[in-house]
C-alpha positions in Angstrom: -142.5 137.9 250.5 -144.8 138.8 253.7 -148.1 137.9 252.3 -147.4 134.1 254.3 -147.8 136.9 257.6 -150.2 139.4 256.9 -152.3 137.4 254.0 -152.7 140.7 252.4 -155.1 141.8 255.1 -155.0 144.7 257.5 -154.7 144.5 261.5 -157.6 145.9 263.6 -157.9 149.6 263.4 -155.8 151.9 266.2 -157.9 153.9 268.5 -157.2 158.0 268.8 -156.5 157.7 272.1 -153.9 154.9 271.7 -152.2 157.4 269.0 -152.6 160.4 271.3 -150.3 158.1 274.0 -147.6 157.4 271.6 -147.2 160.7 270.6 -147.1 162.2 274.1 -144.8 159.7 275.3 -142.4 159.9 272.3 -142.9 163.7 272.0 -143.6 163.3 268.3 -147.1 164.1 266.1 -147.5 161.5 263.6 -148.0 162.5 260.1 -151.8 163.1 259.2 -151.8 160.6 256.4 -150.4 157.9 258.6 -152.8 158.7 261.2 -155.9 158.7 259.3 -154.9 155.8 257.5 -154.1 153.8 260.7 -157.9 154.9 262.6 -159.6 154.6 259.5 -158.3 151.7 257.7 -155.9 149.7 260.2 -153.0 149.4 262.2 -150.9 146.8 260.6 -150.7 143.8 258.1 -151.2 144.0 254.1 -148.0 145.8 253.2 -145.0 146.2 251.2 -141.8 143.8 252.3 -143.3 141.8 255.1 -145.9 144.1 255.7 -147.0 147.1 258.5 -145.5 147.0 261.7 -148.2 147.3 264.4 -148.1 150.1 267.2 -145.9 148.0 269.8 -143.0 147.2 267.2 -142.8 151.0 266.0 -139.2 152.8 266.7 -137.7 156.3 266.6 -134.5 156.6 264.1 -132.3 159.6 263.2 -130.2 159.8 259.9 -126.8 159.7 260.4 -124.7 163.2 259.4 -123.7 163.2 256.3 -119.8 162.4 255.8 -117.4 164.6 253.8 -117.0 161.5 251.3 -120.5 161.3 250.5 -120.9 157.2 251.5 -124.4 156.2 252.2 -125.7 157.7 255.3 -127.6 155.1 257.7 -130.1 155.4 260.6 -129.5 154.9 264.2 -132.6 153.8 266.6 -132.7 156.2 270.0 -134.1 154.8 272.7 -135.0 158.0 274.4 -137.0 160.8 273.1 -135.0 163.3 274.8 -131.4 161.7 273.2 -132.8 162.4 269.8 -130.8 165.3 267.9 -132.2 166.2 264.5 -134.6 164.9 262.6 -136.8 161.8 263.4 -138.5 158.7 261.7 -140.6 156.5 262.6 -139.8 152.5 261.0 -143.9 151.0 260.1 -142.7 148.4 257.7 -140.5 145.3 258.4 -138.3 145.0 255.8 -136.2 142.5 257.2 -132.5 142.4 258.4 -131.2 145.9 258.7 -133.1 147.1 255.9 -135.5 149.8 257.0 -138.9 151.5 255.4 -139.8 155.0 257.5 -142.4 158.1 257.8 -140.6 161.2 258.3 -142.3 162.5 261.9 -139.8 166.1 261.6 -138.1 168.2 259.9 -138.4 168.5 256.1 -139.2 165.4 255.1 -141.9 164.6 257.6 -144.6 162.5 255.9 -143.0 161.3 253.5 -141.8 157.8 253.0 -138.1 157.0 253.3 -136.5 153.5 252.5 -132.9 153.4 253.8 -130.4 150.5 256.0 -129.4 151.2 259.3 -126.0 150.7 258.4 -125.7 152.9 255.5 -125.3 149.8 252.8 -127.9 151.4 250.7 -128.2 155.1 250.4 -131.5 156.3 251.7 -134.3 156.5 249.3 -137.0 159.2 249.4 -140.5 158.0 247.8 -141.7 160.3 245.3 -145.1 160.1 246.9 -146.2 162.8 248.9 -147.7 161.3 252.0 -148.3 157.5 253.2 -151.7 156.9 251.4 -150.6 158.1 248.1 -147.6 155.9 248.9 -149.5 153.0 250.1 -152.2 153.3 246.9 -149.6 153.3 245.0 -148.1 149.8 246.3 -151.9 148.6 246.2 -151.8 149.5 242.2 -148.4 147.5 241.6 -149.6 144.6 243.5 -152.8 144.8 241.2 -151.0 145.5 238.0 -148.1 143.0 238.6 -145.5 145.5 238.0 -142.0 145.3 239.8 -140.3 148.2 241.1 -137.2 146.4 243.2 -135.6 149.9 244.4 -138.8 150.8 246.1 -139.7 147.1 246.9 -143.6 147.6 245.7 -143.5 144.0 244.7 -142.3 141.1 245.2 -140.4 138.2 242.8 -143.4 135.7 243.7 -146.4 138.0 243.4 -144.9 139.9 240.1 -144.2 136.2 238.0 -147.5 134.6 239.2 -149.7 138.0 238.9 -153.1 136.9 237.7 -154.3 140.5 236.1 -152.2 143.2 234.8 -149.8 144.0 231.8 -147.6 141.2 232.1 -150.5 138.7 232.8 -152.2 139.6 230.1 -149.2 139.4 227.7 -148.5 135.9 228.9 -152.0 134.6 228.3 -151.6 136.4 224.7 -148.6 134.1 224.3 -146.3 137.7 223.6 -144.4 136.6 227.3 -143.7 132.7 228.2 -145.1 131.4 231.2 -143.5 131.9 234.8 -141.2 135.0 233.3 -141.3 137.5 235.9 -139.2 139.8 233.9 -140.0 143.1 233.5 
């Protein structure tokens, strides 16, 4: 899906100081995952969807309040620090349309990945990983073992039915899947 864009390799690295600016200027502190994995490893590229958004594309979001009928809460961008109210999150992977993947940067879910729409058409997803590396490895593994996990969007169609290595791979060469099936 993105790997036409980011050719499954990482942007240049972002410098401390860089981070240091974005966080005074949107009154946030990013997650210490998602920091050390943007100054260690880089800053954008190789990712799930159409891959990392780099520093300059990054927005604040809120979740919208939760209505008495329970329909799918969506996400509103702020354009101001100071006009946020609640909790924040910061949107690092294009997903593409209104379709958004976020790191929590407060309140109780800070660090943690959240998939969601800013309309509300899907209900925000929480990733079961802890923190952005663990959540990041983990897409790395799926990409590497061909597996397909649509609701989190680990994979996609075009990399899961052509996978060189992994289960299904391996299957297909055995002759126990036919060719091209990107089933699960």
């Amino acid at each position: 899906m993105g790997a036409e864009h980011h050719g499954f390799r990482l942007g240049p690295r972002v410098g401390p100081d860089r981070l240091d600016a974005f966080e005074r200027e949107h009154r946030i502190v990013l997650p210490s995952a998602y920091r050390q994995f943007l100054v260690e490893l880089g800053g954008s590229g190789a990712g799930p969807f159409y891959g990392l958004l780099p520093l300059e594309r990054w927005r604040l979001y809120t979740m919208d309040r939760q209505l008495p009928d329970y329909t799918p809460r969506g996400f509103h961008h702020v354009h101001h620090p100071d006009a946020l109210g609640g909790d924040r999150f910061l949107n690092v992977v294009e997903m593409g349309c209104s379709d958004l993947c976020l790191v929590g940067v407060t309140g109780p879910l800070t660090g943690r990945v959240i998939t969601g729409n800013s309309s509300g058409f899907l209900r925000p997803n929480v990733s079961s990983a802890p923190d952005f590396l663990s959540w990041y490895e983990r897409w790395l593994d799926h990409m590497r073992d061909g597996k397909d996990n649509r609701a989190l969007g680990l994979t996609s169609p075009a990399t899961v039915a052509h996978a060189p290595s992994g289960p299904r791979a391996t299957a297909r060469r055995a002759g126990r899947l036919p060719s091209g099936d990107g089933s699960a």
